[in-house]
C-alpha positions as CSV (number, residue, x, y, z in Angstrom):
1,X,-46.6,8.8,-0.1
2,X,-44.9,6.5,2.9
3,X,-42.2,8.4,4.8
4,X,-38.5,7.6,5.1
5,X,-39.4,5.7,8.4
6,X,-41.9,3.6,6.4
7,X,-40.2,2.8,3.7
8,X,-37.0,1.8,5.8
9,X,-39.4,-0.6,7.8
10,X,-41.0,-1.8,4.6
11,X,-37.6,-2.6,3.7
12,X,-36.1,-4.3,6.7
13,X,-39.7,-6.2,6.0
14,X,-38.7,-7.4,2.8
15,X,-35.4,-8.7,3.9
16,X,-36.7,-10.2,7.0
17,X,-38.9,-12.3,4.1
18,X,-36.4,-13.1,1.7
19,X,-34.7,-14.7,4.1
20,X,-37.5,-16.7,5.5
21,X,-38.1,-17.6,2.1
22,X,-34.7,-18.5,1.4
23,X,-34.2,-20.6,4.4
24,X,-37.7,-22.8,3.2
25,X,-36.4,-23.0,-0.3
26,X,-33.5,-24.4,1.6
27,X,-35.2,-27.0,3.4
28,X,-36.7,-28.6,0.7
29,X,-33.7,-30.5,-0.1
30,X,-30.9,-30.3,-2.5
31,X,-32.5,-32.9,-5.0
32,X,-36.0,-31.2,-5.0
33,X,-34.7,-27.4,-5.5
34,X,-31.4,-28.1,-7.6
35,X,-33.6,-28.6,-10.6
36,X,-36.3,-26.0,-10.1
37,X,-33.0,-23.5,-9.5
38,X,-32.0,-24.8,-12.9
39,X,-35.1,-23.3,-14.8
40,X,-35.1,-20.3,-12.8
41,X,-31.2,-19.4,-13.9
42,X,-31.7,-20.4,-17.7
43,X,-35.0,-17.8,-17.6
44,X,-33.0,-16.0,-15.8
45,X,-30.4,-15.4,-17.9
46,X,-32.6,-15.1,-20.9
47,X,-34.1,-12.0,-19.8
48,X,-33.8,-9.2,-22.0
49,X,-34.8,-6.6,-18.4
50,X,-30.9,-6.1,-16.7
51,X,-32.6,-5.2,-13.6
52,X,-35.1,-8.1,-13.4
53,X,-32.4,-10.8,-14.1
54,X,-29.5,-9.1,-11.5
55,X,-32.3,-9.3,-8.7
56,X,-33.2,-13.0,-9.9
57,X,-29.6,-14.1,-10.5
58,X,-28.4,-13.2,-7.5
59,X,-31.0,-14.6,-5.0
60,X,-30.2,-17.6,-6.9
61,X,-26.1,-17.5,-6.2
62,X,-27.1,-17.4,-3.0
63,X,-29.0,-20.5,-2.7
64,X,-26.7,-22.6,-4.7
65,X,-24.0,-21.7,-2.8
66,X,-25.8,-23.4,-0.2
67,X,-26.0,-26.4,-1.8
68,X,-23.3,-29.1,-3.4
69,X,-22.8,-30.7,-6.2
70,X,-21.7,-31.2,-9.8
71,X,-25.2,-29.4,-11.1
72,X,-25.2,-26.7,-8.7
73,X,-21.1,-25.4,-9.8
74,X,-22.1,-25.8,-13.2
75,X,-25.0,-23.6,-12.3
76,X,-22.7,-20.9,-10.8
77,X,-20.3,-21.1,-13.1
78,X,-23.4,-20.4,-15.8
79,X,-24.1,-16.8,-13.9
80,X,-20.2,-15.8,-13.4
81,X,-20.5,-16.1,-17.3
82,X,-23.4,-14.1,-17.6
83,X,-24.3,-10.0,-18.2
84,X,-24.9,-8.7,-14.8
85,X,-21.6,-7.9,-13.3
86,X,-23.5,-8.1,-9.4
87,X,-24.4,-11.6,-10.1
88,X,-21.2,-12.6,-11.3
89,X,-19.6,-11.4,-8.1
90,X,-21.8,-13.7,-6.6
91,X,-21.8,-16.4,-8.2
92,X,-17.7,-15.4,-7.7
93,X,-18.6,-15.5,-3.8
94,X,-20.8,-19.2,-3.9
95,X,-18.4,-20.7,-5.8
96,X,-15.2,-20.0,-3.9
97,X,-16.9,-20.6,-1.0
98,X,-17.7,-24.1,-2.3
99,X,-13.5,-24.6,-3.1
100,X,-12.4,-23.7,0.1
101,X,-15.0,-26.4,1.4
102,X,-15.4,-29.3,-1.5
103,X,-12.2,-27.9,-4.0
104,X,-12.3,-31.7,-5.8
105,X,-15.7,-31.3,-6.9
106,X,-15.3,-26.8,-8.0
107,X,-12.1,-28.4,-10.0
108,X,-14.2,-30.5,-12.1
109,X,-16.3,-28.4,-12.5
110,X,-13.8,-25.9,-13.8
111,X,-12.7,-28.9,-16.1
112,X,-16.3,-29.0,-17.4
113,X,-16.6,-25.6,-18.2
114,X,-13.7,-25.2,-20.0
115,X,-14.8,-28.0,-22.4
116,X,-18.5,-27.2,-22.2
117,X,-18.0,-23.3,-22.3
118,X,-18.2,-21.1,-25.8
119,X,-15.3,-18.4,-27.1
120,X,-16.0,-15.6,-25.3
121,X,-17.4,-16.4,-22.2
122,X,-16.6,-13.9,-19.0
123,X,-16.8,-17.1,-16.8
124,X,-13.4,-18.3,-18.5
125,X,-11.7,-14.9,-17.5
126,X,-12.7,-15.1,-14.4
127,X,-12.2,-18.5,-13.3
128,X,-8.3,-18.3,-13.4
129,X,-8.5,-15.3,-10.4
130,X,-10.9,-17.8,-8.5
131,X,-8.1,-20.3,-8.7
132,X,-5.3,-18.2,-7.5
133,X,-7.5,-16.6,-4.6
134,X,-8.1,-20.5,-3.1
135,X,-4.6,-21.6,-3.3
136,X,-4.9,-25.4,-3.4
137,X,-1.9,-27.5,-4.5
138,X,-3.9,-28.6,-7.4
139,X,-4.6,-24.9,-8.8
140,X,-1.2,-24.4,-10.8
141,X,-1.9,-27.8,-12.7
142,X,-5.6,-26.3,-13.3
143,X,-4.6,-23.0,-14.3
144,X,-2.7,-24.8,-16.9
145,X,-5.1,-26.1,-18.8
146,X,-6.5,-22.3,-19.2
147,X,-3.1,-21.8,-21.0
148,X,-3.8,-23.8,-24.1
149,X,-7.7,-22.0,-24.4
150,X,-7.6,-20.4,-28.4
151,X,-9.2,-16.9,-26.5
152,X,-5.8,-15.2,-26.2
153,X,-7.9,-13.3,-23.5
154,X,-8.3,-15.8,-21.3
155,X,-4.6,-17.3,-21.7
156,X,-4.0,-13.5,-20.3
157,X,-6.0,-13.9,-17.1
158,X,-4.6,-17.2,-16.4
159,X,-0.6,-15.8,-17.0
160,X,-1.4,-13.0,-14.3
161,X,-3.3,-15.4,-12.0
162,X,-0.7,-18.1,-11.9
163,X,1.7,-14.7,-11.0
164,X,-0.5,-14.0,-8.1
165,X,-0.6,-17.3,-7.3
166,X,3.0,-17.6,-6.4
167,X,3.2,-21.1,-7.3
168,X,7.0,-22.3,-9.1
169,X,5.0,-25.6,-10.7
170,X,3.8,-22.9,-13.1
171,X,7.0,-21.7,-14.3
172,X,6.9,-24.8,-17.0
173,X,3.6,-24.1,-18.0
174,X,4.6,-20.2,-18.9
175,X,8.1,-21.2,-20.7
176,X,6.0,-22.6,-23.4
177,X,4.2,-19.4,-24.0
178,X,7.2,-17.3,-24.7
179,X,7.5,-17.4,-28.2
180,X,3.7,-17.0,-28.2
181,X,2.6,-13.2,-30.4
182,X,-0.5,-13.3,-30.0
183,X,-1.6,-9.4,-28.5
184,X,-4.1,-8.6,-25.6
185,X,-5.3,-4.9,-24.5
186,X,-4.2,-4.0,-20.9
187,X,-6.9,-2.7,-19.5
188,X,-6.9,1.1,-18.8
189,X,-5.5,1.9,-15.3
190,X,-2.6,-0.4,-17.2
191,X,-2.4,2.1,-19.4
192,X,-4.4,0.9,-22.2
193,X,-1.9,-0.9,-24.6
194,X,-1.2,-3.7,-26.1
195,X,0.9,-6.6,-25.3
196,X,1.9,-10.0,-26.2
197,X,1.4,-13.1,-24.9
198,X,4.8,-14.0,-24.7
199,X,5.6,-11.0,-22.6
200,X,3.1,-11.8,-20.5
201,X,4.7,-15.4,-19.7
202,X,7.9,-14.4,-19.9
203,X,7.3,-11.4,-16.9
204,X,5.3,-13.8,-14.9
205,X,8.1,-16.6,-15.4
206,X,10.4,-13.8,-14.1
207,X,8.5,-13.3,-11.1
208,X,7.9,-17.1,-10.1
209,X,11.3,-17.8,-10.7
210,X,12.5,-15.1,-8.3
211,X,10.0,-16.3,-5.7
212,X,11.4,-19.8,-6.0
213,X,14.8,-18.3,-5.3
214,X,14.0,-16.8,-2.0
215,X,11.6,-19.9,-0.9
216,X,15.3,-21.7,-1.7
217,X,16.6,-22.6,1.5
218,X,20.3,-21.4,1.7
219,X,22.8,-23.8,2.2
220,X,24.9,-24.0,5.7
221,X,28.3,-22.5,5.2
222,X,31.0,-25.0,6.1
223,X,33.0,-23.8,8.9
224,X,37.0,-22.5,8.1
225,X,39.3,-24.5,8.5
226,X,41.3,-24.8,12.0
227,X,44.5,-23.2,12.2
228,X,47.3,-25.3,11.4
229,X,49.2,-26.4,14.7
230,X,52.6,-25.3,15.5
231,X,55.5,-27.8,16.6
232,X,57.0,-26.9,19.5
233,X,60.7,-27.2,19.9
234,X,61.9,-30.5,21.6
């Protein structure tokens, strides 16, 4: 049986040669490994061993968010949808990464996913927060389109992310949502209970609207009047 020493070196070992591997994979070239990275995620995510696929899902976040393009967000966007809760937070990581760098080309592919995407998907509650945490000008607009998805659930993570957001352009988007009943569960530390949609928007309306009130700049008071002269005598 190794020691504690040995094993500790064996693993420093291994992570010394993951990333020599990585950084070959890496030179191969973006058109070359895209595809291959392809195969590998749909296995990947086809494997019925949780452990297997976390340690294969995640090596290959890593390597996409190294790369660009259409293929390679649709890609990340695939894992941050998929059962391993590790690999979604890095596919989370690749692709915000990517926004902050190329956020035309994650926006499209956000457009994609939403069309391309089934009921249900965890990518589609997720993306909204992804949205809010990069901040463009064009993530209100975006996080508008999540408002008209039929999965009441993911209307619900797009209402609190356009609240953490801050942005007023979304106060439009959430006054059509107020007469929406439609219910969500809260999750637990929230107390567990259910809620509407329409409360939802009409809190996070509250709370834009309030923030566009103090971004307001306020307006210059006019100065008083000067004090009438008196006549002297003559």
């Amino acid at each position: 049986m190794a020691s504690v020493e040995e094993t500790l070196t064996a693993l420093f070992d291994a992570e010394r040669a993951a990333r020599a591997h990585h950084s070959a994979l890496r030179g191969e070239g973006d058109t070359k490994l895209v595809p291959v990275l392809a195969k590998a995620t749909a296995e990947a995510l086809k494997l019925e061993d949780e452990a297997e696929a976390t340690i294969r899902l995640i090596r290959i976040a890593l390597l996409l968010g190294d790369l660009e393009g259409d293929k390679v967000v649709d890609l990340l966007i695939d894992i941050l949808g998929g059962p391993s809760p590790e690999a979604r937070v890095a596919a989370g990581e690749g692709l915000e990464g990517l926004a902050f760098d190329r956020f035309k080309e994650v926006a499209l592919g956000i457009e994609r996913a939403l069309e391309r995407l089934p009921k249900g998907s965890a990518a589609l509650g997720e993306l909204p927060f992804l949205l809010a945490e990069v901040g463009e000008p064009g993530c209100a607009k975006l996080l508008g389109r999540f408002l008209q998805n039929e999965d009441a659930e993911v209307v619900a993570s797009a209402i609190e992310a356009m609240a953490e957001l801050g942005d007023p352009a979304s106060i439009p988007f959430l006054a059509k949502l107020e007469k929406d009943g439609r219910q969500v569960q809260l999750d637990d530390d929230e107390g567990g209970e259910r809620v509407s949609i329409a409360d939802l928007a009409h809190e996070a309306k509250e709370i834009l609207e309030e923030m566009a009130a103090e971004m307001s700049p306020v307006p210059p008071r006019k100065p008083p009047p000067p004090p009438p002269q008196k006549k002297g005598r003559r």
